[in-house]
matplotlib code that plots the C-alpha trace (Angstrom):
import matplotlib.pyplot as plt

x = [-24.9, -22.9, -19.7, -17.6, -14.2, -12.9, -14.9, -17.7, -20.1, -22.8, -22.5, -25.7, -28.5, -30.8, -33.9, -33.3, -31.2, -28.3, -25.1, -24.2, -20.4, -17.3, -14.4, -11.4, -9.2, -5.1, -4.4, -2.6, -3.6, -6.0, -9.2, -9.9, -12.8, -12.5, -15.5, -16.9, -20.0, -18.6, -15.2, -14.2, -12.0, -9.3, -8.9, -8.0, -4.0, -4.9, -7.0, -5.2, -2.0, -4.3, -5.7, -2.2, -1.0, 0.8, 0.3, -3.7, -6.9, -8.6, -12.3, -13.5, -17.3, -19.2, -22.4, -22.7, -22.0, -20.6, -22.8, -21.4, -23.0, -20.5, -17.2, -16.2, -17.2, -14.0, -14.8, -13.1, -11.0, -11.7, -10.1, -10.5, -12.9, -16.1, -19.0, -21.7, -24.0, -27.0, -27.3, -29.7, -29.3, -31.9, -31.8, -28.0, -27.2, -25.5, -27.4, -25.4, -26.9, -25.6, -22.0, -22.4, -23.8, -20.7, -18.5, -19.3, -20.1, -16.5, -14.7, -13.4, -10.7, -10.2, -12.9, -11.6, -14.4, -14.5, -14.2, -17.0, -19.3, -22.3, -22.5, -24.7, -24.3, -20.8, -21.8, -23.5, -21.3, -18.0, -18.9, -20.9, -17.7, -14.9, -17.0, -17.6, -13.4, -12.9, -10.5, -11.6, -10.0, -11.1, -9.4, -10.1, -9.5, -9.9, -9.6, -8.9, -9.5, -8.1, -10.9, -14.0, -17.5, -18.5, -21.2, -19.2, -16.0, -17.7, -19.2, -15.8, -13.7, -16.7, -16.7, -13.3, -12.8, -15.2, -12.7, -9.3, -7.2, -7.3, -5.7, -5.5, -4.5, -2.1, 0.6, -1.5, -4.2, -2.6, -1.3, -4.9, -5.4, -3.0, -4.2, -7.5, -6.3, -5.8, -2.9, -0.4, 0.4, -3.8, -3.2, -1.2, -0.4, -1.5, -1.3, -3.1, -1.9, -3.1, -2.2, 1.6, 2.2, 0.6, 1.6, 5.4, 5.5, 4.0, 6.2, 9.6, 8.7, 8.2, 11.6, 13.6, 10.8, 11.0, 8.6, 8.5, 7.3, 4.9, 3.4, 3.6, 1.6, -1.3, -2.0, -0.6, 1.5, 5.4, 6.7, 5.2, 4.9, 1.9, -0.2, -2.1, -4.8, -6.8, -9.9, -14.0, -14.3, -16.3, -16.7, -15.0, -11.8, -11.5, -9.7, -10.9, -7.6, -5.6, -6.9, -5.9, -2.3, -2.3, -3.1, -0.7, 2.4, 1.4, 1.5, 4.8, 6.5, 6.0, 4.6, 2.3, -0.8, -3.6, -4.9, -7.3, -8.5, -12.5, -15.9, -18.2, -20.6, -18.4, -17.0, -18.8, -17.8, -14.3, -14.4, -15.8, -13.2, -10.4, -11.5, -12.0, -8.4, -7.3, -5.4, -4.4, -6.6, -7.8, -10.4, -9.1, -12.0, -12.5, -9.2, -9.5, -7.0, -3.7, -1.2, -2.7, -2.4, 0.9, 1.7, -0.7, 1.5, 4.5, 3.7, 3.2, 5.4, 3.9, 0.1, -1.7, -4.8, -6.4, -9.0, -7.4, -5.9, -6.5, -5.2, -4.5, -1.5, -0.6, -1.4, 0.5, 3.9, 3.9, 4.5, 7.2, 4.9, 5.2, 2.5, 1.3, -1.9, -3.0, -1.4, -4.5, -4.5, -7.8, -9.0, -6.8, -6.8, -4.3, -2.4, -0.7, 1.8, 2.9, 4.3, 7.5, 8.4, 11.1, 11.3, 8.1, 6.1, 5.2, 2.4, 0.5, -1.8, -4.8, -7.8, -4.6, -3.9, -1.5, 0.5, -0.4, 1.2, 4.2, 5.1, 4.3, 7.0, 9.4, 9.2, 10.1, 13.1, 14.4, 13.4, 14.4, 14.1, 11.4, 12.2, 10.7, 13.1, 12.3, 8.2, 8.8, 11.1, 8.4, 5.8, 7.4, 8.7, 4.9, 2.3, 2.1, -0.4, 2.9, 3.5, 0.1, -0.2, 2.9, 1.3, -1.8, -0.4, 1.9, -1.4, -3.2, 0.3, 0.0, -3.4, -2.6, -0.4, -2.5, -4.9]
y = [29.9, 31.1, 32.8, 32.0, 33.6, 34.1, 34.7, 35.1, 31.9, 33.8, 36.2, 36.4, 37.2, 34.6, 36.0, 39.4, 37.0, 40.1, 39.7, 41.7, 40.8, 39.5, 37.8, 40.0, 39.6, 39.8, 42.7, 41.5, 38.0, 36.3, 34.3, 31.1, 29.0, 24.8, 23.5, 20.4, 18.8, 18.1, 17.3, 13.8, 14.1, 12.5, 16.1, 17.6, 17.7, 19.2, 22.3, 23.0, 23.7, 25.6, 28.0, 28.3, 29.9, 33.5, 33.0, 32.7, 33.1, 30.0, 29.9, 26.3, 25.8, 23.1, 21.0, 20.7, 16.9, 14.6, 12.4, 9.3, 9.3, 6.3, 8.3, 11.2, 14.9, 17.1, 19.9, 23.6, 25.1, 28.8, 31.1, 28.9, 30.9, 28.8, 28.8, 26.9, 25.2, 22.9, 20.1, 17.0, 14.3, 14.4, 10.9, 9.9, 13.0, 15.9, 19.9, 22.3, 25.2, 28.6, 28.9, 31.5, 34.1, 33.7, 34.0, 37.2, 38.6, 37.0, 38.3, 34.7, 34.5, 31.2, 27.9, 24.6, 22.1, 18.5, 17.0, 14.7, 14.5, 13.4, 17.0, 18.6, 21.9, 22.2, 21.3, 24.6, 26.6, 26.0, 27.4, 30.7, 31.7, 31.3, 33.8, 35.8, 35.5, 33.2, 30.3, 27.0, 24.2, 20.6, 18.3, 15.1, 11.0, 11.9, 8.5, 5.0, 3.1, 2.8, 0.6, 2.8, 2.0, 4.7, 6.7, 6.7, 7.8, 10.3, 11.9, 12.2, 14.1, 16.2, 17.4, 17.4, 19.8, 22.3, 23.9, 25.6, 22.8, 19.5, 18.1, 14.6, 12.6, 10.4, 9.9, 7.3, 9.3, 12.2, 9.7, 8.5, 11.6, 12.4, 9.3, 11.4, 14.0, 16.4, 18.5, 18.3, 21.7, 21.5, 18.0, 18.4, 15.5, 16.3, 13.0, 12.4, 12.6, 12.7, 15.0, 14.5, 17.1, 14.8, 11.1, 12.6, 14.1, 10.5, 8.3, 9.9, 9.8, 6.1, 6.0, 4.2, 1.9, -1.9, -3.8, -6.3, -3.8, -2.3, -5.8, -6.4, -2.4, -4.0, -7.6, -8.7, -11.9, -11.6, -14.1, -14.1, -11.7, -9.8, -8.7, -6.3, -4.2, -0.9, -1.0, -1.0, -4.6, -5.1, -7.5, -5.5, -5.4, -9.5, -10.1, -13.7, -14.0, -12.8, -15.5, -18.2, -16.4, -16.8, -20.7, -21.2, -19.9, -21.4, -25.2, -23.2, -22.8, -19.3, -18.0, -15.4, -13.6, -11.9, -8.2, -6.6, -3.0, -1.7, -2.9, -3.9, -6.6, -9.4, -9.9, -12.6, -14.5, -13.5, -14.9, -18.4, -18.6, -17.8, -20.2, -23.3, -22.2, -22.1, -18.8, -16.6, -13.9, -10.7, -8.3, -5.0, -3.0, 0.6, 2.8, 6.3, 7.5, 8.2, 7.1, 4.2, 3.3, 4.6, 1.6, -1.0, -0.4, -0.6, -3.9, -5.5, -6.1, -6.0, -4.2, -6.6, -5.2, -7.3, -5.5, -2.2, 0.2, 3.8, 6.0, 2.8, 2.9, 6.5, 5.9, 2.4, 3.9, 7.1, 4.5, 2.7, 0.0, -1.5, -2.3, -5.3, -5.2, -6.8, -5.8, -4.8, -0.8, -0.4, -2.0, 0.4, 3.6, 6.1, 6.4, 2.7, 4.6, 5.0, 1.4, 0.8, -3.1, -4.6, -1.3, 0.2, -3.2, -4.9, -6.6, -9.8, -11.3, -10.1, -12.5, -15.3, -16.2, -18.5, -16.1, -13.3, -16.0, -16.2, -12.5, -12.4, -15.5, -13.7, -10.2, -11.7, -13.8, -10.6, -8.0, -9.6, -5.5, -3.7, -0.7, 1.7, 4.2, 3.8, 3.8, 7.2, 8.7, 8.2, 9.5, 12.6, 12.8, 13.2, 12.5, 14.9, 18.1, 20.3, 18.6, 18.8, 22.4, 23.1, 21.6, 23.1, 26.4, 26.2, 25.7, 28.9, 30.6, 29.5, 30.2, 34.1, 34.5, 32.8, 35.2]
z = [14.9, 18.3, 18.1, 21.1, 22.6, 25.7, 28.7, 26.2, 26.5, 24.3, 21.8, 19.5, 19.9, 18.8, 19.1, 17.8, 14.6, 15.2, 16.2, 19.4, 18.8, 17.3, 18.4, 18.4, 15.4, 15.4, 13.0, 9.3, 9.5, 7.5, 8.6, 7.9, 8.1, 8.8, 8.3, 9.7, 11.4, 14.3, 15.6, 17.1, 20.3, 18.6, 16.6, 19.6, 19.1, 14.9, 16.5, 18.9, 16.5, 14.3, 16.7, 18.2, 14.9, 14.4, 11.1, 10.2, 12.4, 12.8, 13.3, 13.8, 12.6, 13.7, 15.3, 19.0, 18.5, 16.6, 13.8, 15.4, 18.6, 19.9, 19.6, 22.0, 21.0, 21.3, 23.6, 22.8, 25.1, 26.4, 23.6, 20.2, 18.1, 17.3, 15.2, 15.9, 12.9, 12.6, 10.2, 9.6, 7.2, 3.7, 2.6, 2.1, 2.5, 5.0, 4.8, 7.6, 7.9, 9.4, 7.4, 4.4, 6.9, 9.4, 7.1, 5.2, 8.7, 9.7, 6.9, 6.2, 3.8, 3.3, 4.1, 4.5, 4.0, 5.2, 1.5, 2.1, -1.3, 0.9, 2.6, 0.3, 1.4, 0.0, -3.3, -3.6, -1.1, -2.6, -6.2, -4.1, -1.9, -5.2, -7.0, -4.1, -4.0, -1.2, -1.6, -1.0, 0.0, 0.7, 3.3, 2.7, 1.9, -1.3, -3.4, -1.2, -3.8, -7.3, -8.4, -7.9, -9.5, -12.6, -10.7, -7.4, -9.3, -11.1, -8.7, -6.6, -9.2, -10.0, -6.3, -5.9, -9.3, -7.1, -4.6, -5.0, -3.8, -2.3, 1.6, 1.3, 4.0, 1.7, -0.9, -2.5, -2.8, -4.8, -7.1, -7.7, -8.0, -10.7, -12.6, -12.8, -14.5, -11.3, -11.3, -8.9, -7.7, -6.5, -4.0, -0.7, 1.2, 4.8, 6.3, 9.9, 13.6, 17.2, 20.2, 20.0, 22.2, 24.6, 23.6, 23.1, 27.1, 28.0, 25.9, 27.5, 30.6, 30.4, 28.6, 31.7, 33.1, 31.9, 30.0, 32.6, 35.5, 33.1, 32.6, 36.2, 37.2, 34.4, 35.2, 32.5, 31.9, 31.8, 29.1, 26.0, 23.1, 23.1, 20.4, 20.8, 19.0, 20.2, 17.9, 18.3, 18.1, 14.5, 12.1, 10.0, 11.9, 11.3, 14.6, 13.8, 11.6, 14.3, 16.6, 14.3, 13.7, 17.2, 17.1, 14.8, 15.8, 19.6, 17.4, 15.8, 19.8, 19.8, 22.9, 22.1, 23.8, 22.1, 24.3, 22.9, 23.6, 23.1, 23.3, 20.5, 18.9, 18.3, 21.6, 22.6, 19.1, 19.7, 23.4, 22.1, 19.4, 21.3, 23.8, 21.2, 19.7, 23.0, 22.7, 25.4, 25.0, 27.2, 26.8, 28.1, 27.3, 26.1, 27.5, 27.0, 29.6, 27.5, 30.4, 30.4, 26.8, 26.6, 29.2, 27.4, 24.0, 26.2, 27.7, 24.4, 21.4, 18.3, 17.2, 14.4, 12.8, 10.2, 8.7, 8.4, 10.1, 10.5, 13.5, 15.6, 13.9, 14.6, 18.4, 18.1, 16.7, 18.6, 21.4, 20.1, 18.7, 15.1, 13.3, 11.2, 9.0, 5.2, 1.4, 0.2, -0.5, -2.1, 1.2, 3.2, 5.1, 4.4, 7.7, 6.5, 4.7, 8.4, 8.1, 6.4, 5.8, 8.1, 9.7, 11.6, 11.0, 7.9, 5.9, 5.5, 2.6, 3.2, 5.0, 5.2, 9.0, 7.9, 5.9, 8.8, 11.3, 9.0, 8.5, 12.8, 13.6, 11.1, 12.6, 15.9, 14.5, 12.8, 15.4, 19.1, 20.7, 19.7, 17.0, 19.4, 18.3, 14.3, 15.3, 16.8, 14.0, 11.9, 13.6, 14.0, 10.3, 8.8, 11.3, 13.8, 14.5, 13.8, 10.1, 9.4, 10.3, 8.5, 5.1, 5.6, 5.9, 3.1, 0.8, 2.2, 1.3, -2.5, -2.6, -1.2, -4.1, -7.1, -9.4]

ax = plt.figure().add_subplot(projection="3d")
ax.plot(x, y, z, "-o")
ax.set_aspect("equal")
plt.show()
C-alpha cells in the first residue's frame, strides 16, 4: 500500500510496515473509499469529478496496472489521494490485498467496491466494514441479462444483497433488479461517461468547420456516407454483418463507405471480405488522440456496431454521431440506453445484415443532416462525469442519514 498527495511521491515506510504520514484531510467532510483493481484511462473524466468534490474526500484505491494488459492504465494526477494495493488471481478468481488496513488507518467512511462477484476479497470485506459501521456500496453492471443460468443468478443477488446499496450503470438493470426482489430505494442508476470536460471543449471548437474539409484534413473520400465504428476489432464485434450491410445497400444505390478504427485479430479476415464484397473499406488503426477522433466522427455520418456497444457509443454521440447496433438486450451493454429510436440512432435485428442494411438506408432517407445536436443533448442529460457524480453523491447522502 502507498498513500500519495501532493508533492509527496512516497509516504510509507515499507520496510518498517509504519505509516510516516497521511494525506491532509478537508475538515467536516466525509471520506470515501472507491475501490478497484486498477483504473482504465478511459476513467479519467469519472475521477477526476470525484476528487474535484467539496462535498466528500475521495481516496481512489487501486493496483499499479490494469488486469487487461491491452488497454491504457489511467495515470493520477499530482493531488488525487491514492492508495495503492496488490492482487493476483486464485483460479477464477480476484484476492486484493492492502484495503481493510488503509481504511481504518484512513478513517474511511464510506467504500465503494467494483461490484464484481469474481473479486473475492469483497465477499468477505463488505460484511467486516458494515459491522464495523461503514457503508458500502457496490458500483456495478449489476444484471445484463434477464435470462441468467441458476448458479450464475444465484450467486449475483447473493453478492449484490452484501453491501448497503447498489450503482448500476443502467435503467434496465434496476428493473432486473426489482424483478429479483431488490428494493428500489437500494439501486441508483449511475449510467457511464468519458471525459466530457474534454470531448465538450473539442466538439465546439469544431462547431463551424465543414464535413467536407474535415474529410479532406484526413484522407478520407468526400461523397459517400460513412460508417464508421471505433472498436478492438473481435470476433465478437461481428463487423462481418456490417460489411454485408454495406454490400447491400451499394446493389441498393446508396453510396456508402465502411472506416473502421482499432487493431485486433480479425483484421486480416475483415480485409479479405471486404475485398470479395467489394466494399469501400479503410483500416484507420488504433486513435488515441482525442482531436483526432473528434474529426474522424465528424467526417462520417452514422456509427454501426453490430455486436454491441459499450462506451463507443458514449464517445460516438458526444460527437454528434448517432448510433446503430442490434435489439437484443440480454446481449447488450448498458450504455445502449444512450440510443433513442429515430432520434440519436436506432436498432437492427440482431446477426441480420439485411435487416441492419434496411434500418441504415432508412435512417439516411429520414435523417438527410446529421442530429448532431440531439446526440449531444443526450449525452449531457445522463452520461457525463458531472451526472454520474451527482448520482453518486446523492446515494452517500441517503446512506448518512439511514440507521
Amino acid at each position: 500500500m502507498e498513500f500519495l498527495q501532493p508533492g509527496q511521491s512516497r509516504i510509507r515506510d515499507f520496510a518498517t510496515r509504519k505509516i510516516m504520514a497521511l494525506p491532509n484531510t478537508t475538515l467536516g467532510k466525509h471520506r470515501v473509499a472507491i475501490i478497484y483493481d486498477g483504473f482504465p484511462h478511459y476513467r479519467k473524466g469519472i475521477i477526476e469529478e470525484l476528487a474535484a468534490s467539496d462535498r466528500y474526500e475521495y481516496y481512489f484505491f487501486c493496483d499499479d496496472g490494469y488486469r487487461d494488459k491491452s488497454i491504457k492504465t489511467y495515470l493520477f494526477k499530482p493531488g488525487i489521494n491514492v492508495v495503492r494495493t496488490r492482487s493476483f488471481t486464485l483460479g477464477p478468481y480476484y484476492v486484493q490485498r492492502g484495503i481493510l488496513r488503509s481504511i481504518r488507518l484512513l478513517k474511511i467512511s464510506f467504500c465503494i467496491f467494483l461490484g464484481n462477484p469474481w473479486f473475492a476479497s469483497y465477499w468477505f470485506l463488505t460484511p467486516i466494514l458494515r459491522l464495523l459501521g461503514k457503508k458500502v456500496l457496490f458500483w456495478t453492471h449489476g444484471w445484463i441479462s434477464a435470462s441468467e443460468p441458476f448458479l450464475r443468478r444465484t450467486m449475483k443477488s447473493t453478492f449484490f444483497k452484501l453491501p448497503n446499496g447498489l450503482l448500476l450503470y443502467g435503467r434496465r438493470s434496476k428493473e432486473i433488479g426489482l424483478s429479483r426482489g431488490f428494493a428500489a430505494e437500494r439501486m441508483s442508476v449511475v449510467s457511464n461517461s468519458l471525459d466530457y470536460r474534454i470531448q465538450k471543449v473539442i466538439f465546439d471548437s469544431l462547431g463551424g468547420v465543414q464535413q467536407a474539409s474535415v474529410r479532406r484534413e484526413l484522407g478520407l473520400p468526400l461523397a459517400p456516407k460513412i460508417l464508421i465504428c471505433t472498436a478492438r476489432l473481435t470476433r465478437a464485434c461481428r463487423f462481418d454483418i456490417l460489411l454485408r450491410a454495406a454490400r447491400k445497400l451499394i446493389a441498393d444505390n446508396y453510396d456508402v463507405f465502411v472506416l473502421l478504427i482499432g487493431d485486433g485479430p480479425e483484421i486480416e479476415s475483415l480485409a479479405e471480405l471486404g475485398a470479395s464484397l467489394e466494399v469501400p473499406l479503410r483500416f484507420w488503426g488504433p486513435c488515441y488522440d482525442e482531436l483526432t477522433l473528434a474529426k474522424l466522427y465528424k467526417a462520417s455520418d452514422l456509427t454501426v456496431s453490430p455486436g454491441k456497444v459499450g462506451l463507443t457509443a458514449m464517445h460516438s454521440m458526444a460527437y454528434g454521431t448517432p448510433v446503430i447496433s442490434h435489439d437484443n438486450m440480454d446481449r447488450q451493454m448498458p450504455e445502449i440506453e444512450s440510443v433513442i429510436a429515430g432520434e440519436t440512432g436506432d436498432f437492427f435485428v440482431e446477426n441480420a445484415s439485411d435487416d441492419l442494411a434496411c434500418v441504415i438506408a432508412k435512417w439516411f432517407d429520414a435523417h438527410p443532416e446529421k442530429p448532431e445536436g440531439r446526440c449531444v443533448a443526450r449525452i449531457e442529460a445522463e452520461f457525463t462525469p458531472r451526472y454520474q457524480r451527482a448520482v453518486i453523491e446523492a446515494a452517500l447522502a441517503s446512506l448518512e442519514h439511514s440507521a
